[in-house]
Structure formats: structure tokens, C-alpha cells
N, CA, C and O atoms as CSV, one atom per row, in Angstrom:
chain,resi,resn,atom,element,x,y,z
A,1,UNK,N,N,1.441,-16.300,10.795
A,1,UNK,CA,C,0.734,-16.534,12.024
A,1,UNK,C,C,0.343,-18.014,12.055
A,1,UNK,O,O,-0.817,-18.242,11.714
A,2,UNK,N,N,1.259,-19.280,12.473
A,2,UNK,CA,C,0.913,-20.360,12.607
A,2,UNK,C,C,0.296,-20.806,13.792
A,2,UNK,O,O,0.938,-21.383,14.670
A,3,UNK,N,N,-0.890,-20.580,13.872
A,3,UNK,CA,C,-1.789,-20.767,15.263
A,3,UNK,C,C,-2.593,-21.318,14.860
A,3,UNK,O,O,-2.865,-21.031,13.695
A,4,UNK,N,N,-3.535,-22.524,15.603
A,4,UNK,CA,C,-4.274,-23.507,15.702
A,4,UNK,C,C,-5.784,-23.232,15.925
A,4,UNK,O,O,-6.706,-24.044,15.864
A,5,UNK,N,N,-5.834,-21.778,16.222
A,5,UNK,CA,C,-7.143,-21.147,16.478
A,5,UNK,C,C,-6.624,-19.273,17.200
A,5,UNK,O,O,-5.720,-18.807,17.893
A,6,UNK,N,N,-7.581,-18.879,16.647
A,6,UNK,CA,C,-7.579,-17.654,17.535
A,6,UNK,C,C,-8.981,-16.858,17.260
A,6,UNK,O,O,-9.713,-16.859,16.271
A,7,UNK,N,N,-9.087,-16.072,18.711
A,7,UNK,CA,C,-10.473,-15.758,18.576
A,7,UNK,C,C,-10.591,-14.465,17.936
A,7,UNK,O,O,-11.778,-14.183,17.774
A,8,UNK,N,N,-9.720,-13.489,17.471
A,8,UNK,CA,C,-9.659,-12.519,16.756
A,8,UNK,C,C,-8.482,-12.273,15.411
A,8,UNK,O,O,-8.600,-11.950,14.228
A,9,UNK,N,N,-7.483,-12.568,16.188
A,9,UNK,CA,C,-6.436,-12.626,14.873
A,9,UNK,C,C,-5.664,-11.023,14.918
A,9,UNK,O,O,-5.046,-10.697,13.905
A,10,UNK,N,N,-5.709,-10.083,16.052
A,10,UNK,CA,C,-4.855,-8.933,16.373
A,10,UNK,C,C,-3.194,-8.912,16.037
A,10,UNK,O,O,-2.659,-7.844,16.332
A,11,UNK,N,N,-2.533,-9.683,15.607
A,11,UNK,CA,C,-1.553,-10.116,14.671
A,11,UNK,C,C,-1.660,-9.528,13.277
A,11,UNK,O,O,-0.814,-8.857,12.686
A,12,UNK,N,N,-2.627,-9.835,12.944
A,12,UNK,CA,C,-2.533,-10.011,11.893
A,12,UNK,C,C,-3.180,-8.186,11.241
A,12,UNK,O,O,-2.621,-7.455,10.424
A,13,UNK,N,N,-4.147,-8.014,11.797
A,13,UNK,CA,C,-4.409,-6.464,12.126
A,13,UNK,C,C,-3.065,-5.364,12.413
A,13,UNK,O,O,-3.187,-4.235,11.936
A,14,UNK,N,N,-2.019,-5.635,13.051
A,14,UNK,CA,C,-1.167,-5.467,13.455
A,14,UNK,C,C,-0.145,-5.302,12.206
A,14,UNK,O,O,0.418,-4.230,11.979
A,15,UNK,N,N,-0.046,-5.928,11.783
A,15,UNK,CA,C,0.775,-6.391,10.793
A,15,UNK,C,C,0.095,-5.634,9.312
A,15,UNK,O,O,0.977,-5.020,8.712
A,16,UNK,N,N,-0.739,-5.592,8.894
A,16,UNK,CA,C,-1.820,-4.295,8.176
A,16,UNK,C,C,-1.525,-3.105,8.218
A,16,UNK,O,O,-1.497,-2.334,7.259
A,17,UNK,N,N,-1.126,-2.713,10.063
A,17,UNK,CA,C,-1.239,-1.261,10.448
A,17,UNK,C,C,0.092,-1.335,9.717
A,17,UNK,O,O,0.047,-1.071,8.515
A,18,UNK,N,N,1.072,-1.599,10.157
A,18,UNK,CA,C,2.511,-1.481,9.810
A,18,UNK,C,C,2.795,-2.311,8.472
A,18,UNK,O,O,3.736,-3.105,8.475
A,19,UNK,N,N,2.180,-2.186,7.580
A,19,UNK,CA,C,2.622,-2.130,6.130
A,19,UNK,C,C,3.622,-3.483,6.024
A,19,UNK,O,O,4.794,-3.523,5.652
A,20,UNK,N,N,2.730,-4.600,6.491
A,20,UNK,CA,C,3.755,-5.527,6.429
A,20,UNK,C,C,2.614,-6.929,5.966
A,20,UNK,O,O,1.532,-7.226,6.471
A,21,UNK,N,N,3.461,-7.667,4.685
A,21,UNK,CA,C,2.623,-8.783,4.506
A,21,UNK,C,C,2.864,-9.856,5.480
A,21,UNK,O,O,3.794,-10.119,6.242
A,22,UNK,N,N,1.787,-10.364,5.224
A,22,UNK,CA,C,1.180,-11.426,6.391
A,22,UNK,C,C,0.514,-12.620,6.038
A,22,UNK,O,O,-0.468,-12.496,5.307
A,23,UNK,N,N,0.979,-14.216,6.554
A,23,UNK,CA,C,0.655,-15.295,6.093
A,23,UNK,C,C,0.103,-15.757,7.386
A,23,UNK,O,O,0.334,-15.328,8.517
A,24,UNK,N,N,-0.574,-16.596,7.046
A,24,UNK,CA,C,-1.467,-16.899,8.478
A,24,UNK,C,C,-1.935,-18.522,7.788
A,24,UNK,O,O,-1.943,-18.972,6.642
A,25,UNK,N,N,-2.326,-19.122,9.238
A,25,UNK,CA,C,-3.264,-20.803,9.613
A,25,UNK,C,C,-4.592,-19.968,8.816
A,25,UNK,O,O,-5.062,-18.845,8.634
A,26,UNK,N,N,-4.820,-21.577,8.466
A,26,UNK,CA,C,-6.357,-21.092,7.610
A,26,UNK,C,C,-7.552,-21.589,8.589
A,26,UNK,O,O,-8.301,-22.454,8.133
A,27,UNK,N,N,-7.749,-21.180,9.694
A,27,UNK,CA,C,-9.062,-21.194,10.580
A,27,UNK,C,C,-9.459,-20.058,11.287
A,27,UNK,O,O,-9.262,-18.866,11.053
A,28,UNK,N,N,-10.212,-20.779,12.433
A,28,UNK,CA,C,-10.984,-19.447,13.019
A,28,UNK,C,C,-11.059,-18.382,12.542
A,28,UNK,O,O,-11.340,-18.495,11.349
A,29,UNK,N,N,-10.910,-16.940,12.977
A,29,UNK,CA,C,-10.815,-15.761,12.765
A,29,UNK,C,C,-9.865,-15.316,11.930
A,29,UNK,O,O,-9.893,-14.177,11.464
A,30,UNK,N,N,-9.226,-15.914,11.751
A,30,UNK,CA,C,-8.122,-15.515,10.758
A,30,UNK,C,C,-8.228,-15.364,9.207
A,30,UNK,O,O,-7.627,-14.717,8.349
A,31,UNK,N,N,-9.213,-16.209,9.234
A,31,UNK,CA,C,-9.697,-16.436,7.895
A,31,UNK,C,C,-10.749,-14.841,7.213
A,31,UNK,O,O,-10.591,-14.116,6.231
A,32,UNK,N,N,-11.685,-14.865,8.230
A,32,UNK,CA,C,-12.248,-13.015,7.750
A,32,UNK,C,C,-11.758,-12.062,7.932
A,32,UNK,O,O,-12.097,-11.125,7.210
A,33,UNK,N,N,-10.724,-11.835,8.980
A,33,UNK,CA,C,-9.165,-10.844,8.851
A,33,UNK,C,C,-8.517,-10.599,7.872
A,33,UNK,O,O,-8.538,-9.476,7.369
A,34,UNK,N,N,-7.668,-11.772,7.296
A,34,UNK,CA,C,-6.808,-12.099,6.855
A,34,UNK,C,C,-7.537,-11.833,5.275
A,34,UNK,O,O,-6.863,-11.456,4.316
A,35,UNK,N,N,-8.610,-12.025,5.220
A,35,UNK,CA,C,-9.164,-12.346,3.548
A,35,UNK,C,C,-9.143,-11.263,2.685
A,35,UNK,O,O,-9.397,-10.097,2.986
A,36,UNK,N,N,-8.674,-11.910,1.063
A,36,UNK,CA,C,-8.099,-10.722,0.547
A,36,UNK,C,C,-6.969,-9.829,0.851
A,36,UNK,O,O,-6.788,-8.735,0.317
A,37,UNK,N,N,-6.207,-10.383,1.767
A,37,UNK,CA,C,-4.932,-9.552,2.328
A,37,UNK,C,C,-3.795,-10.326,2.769
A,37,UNK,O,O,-2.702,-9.777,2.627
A,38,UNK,N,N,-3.813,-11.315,3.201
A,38,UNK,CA,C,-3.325,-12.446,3.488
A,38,UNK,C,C,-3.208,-14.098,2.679
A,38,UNK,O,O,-4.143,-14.748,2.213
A,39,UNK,N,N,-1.941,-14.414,2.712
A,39,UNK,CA,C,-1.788,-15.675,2.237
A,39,UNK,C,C,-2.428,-16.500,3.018
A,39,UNK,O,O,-2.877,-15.979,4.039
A,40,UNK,N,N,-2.734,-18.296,2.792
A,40,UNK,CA,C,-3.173,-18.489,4.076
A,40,UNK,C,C,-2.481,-20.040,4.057
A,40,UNK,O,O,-2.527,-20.301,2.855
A,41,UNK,N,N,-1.901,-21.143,4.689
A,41,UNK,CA,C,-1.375,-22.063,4.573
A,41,UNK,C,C,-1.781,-23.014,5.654
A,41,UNK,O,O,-1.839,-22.615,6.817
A,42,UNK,N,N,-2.097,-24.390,5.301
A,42,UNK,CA,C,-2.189,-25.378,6.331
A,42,UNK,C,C,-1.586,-25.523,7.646
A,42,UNK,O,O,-0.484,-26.055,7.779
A,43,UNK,N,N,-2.150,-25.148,8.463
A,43,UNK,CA,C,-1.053,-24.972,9.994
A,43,UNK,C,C,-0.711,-26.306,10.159
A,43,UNK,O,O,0.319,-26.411,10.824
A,44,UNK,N,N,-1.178,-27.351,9.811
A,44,UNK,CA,C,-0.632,-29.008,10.532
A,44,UNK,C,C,0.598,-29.311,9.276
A,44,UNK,O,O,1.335,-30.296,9.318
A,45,UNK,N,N,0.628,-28.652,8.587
A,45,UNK,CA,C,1.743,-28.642,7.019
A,45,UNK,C,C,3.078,-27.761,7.271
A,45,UNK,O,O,3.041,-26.562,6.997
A,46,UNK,N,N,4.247,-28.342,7.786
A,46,UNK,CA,C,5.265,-27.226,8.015
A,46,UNK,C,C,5.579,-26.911,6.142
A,46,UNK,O,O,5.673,-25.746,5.753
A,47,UNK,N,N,5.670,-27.735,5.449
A,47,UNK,CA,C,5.993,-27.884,4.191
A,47,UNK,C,C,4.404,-26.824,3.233
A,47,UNK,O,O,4.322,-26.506,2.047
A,48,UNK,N,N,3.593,-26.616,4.176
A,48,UNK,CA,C,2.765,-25.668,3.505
A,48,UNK,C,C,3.386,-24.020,4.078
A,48,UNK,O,O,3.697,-23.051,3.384
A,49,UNK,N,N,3.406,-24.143,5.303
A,49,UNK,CA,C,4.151,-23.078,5.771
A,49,UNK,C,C,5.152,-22.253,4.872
A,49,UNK,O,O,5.021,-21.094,4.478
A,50,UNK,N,N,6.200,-23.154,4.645
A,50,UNK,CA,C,7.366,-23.205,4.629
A,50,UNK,C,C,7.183,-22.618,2.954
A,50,UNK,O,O,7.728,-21.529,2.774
A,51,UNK,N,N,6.514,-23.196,1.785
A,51,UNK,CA,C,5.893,-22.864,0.490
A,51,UNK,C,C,5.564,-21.376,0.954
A,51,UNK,O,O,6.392,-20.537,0.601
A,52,UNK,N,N,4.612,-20.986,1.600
A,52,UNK,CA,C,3.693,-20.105,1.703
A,52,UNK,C,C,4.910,-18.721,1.741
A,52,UNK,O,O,5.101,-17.849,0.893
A,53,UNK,N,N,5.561,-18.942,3.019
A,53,UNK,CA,C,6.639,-18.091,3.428
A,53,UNK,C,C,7.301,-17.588,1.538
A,53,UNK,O,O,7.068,-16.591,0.855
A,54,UNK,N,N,7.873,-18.424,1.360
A,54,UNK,CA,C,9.069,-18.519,0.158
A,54,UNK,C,C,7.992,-17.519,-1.044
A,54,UNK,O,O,8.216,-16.397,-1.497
A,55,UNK,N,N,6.993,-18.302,-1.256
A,55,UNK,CA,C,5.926,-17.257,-1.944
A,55,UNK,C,C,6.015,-16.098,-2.093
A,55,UNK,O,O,5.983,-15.506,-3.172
A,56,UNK,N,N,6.157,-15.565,-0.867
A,56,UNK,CA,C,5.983,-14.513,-0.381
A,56,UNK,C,C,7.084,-13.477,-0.675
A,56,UNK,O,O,6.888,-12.496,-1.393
A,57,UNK,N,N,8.103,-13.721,-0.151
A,57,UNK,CA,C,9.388,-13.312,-0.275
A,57,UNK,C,C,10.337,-13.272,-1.705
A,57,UNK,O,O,11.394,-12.735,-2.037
A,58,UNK,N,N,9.340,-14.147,-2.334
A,58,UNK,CA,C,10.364,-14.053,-3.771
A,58,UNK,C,C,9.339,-13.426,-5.303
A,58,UNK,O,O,9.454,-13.513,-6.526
A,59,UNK,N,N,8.156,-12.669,-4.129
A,59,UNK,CA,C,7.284,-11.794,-5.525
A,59,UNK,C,C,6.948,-10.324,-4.796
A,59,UNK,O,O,6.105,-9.988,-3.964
A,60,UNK,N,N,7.836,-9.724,-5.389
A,60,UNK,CA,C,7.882,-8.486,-4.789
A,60,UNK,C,C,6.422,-7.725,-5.079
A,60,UNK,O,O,5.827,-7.030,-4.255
A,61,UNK,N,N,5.920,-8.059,-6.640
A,61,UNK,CA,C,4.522,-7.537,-6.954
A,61,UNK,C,C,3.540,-7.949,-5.400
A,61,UNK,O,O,3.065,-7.103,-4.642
A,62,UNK,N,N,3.439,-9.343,-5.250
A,62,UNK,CA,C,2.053,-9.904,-4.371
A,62,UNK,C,C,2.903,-9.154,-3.206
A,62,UNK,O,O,2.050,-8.661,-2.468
A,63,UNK,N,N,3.899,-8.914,-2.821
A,63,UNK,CA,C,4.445,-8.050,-1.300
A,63,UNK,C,C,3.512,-6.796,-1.410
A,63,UNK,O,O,2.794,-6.301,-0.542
A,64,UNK,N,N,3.713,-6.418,-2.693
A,64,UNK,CA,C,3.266,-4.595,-2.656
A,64,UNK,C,C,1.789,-4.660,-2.527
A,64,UNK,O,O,1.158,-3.885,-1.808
A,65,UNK,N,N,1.191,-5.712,-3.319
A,65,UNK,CA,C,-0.361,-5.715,-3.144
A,65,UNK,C,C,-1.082,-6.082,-1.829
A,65,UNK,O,O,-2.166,-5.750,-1.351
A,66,UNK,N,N,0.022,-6.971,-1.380
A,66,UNK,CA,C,-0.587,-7.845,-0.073
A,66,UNK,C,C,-0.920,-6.278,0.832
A,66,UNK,O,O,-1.942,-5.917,1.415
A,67,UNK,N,N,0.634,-5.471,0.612
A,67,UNK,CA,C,0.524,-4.009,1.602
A,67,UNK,C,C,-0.468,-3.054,1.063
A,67,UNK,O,O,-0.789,-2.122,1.800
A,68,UNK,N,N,-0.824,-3.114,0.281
A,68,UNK,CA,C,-1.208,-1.917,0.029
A,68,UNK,C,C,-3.074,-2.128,0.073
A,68,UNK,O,O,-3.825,-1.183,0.314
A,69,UNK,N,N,-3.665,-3.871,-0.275
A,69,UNK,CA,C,-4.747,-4.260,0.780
A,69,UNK,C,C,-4.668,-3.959,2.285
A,69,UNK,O,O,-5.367,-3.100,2.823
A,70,UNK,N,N,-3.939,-4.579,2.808
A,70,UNK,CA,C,-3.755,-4.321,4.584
A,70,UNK,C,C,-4.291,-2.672,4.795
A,70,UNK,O,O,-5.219,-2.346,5.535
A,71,UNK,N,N,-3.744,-2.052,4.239
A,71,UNK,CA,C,-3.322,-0.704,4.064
A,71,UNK,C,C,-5.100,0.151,4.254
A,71,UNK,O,O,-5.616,0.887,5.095
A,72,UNK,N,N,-5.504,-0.435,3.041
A,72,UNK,CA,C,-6.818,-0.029,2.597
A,72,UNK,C,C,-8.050,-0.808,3.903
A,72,UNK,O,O,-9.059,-0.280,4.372
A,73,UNK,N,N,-7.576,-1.949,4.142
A,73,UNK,CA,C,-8.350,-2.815,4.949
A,73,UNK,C,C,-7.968,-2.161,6.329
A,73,UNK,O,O,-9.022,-2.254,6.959
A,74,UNK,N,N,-7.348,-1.751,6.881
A,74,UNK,CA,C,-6.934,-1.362,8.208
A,74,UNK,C,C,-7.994,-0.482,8.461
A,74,UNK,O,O,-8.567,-0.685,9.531
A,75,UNK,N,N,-8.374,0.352,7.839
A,75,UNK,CA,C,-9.631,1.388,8.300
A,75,UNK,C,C,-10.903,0.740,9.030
A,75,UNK,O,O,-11.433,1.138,10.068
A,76,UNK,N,N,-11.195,-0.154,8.382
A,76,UNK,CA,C,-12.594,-0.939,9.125
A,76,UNK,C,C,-12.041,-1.093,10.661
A,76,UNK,O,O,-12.928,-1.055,11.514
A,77,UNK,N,N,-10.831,-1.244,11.084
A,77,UNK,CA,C,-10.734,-1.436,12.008
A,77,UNK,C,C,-10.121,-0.909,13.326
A,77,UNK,O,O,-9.516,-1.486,14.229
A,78,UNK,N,N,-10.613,0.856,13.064
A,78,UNK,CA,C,-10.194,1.908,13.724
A,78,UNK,C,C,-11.037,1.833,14.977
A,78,UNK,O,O,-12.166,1.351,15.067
A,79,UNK,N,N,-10.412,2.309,15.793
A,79,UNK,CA,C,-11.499,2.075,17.272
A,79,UNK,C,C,-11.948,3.420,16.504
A,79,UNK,O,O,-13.044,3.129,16.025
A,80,UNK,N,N,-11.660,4.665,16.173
A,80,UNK,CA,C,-12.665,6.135,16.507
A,80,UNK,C,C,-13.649,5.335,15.396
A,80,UNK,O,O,-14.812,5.682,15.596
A,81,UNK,N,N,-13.557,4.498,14.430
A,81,UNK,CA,C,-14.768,4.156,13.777
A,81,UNK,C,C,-15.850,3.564,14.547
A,81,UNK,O,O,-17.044,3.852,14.628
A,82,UNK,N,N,-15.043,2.547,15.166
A,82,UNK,CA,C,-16.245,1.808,16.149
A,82,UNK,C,C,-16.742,2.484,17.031
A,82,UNK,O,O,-17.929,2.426,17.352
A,83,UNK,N,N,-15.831,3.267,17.573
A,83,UNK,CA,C,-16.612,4.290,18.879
A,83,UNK,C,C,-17.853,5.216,17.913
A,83,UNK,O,O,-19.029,5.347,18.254
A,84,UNK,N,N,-17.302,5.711,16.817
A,84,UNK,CA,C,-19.077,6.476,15.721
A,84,UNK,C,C,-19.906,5.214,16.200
A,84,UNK,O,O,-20.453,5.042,17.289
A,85,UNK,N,N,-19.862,4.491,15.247
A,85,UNK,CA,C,-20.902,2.842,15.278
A,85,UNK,C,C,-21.416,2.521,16.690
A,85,UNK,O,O,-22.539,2.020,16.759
A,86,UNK,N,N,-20.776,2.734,17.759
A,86,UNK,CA,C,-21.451,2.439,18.671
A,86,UNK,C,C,-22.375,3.556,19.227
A,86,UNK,O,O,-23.508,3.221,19.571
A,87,UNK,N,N,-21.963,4.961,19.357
A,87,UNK,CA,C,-22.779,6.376,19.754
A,87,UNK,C,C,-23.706,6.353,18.577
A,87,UNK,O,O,-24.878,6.551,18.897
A,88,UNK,N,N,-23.476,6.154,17.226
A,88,UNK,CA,C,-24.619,6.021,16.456
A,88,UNK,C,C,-25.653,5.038,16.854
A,88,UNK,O,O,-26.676,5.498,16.348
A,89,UNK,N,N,-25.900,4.178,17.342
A,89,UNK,CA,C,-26.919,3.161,17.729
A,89,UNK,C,C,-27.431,3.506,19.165
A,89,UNK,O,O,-28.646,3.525,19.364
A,90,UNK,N,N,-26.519,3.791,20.207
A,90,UNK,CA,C,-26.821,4.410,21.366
A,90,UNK,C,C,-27.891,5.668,21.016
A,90,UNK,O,O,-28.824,5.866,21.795
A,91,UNK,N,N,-27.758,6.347,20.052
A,91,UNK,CA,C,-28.284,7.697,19.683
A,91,UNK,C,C,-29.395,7.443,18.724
A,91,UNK,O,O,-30.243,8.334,18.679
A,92,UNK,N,N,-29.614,6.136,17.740
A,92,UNK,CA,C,-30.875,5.832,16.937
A,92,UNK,C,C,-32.027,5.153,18.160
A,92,UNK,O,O,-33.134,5.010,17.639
A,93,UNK,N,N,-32.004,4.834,19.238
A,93,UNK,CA,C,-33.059,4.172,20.110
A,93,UNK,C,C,-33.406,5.369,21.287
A,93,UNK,O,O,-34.239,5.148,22.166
């Protein structure tokens, strides 16, 4: 995900759901998404990119771990969770 900013990072969530590792720009939102699950590489660096990618692709171990974080991490970010979290607070006041 070589982007310059983003205000959520749904890519990269995306990419979690479907069991797929994921390298991403190291700013905005991407950074508490992505953390612990994601590589992360200088977006103004094609030559960091470009490292980051190759990384990736030539360690099958950090592939399986990268998936199998995403995997575990994807739950926080179930809407039926958030929809509890939100009727729970609607329902504590």
C-alpha cells in the first residue's frame, strides 16, 4: 500500500480478511492497522519499496506469520463487534 496518507487504511484490513500479506507507507493510519501484521517501508523510497516487496516474497516463514497475525487481528474489526460496542454504551446511560 504505497500511499502518502490515508485516513483509515481499509486495504490493508482487506487484505487481513483474505489471508494475504501486506506491506504498506509508514504514516497516518496505516501505521496502527498495519502494526504487528504488516511490513512497513518508506513511501518517498521506491528502493525501500522495492526491498520491502522482495522481503516478503522470498520468506515463506514471515508470509505464514504475517497471515496468520492478519488472521487473528481481523476480529477487532468486525462490524457485528462494533455494532455490540455501540448498543452496549447506548444501553450503559
Amino acid at each position: 500500500m504505497p500511499s502518502f496518507y490515508e485516513g483509515f487504511g481499509i486495504p490493508l484490513i482487506e487484505a487481513m480478511y483474505l489471508g494475504v500479506p501486506a506491506i504498506s507507507a509508514s504514516n497516518s493510519s496505516l501505521l496502527e492497522i498495519g502494526k504487528d501484521i504488516c511490513l512497513f517501508f518508506n513511501e518517498y523510497k521506491v528502493s525501500s519499496i522495492k526491498e520491502t516487496i522482495e522481503k516478503v516474497l522470498n520468506n515463506q516463514k514471515l508470509q505464514k506469520n504475517m497471515i496468520k497475525n492478519g488472521l487473528l487481528n481481523i476480529k477487532k474489526y468486525d462490524w457485528r463487534n462494533h455494532a455490540k460496542r455501540i448498543i452496549e454504551v447506548h444501553r450503559s446511560r
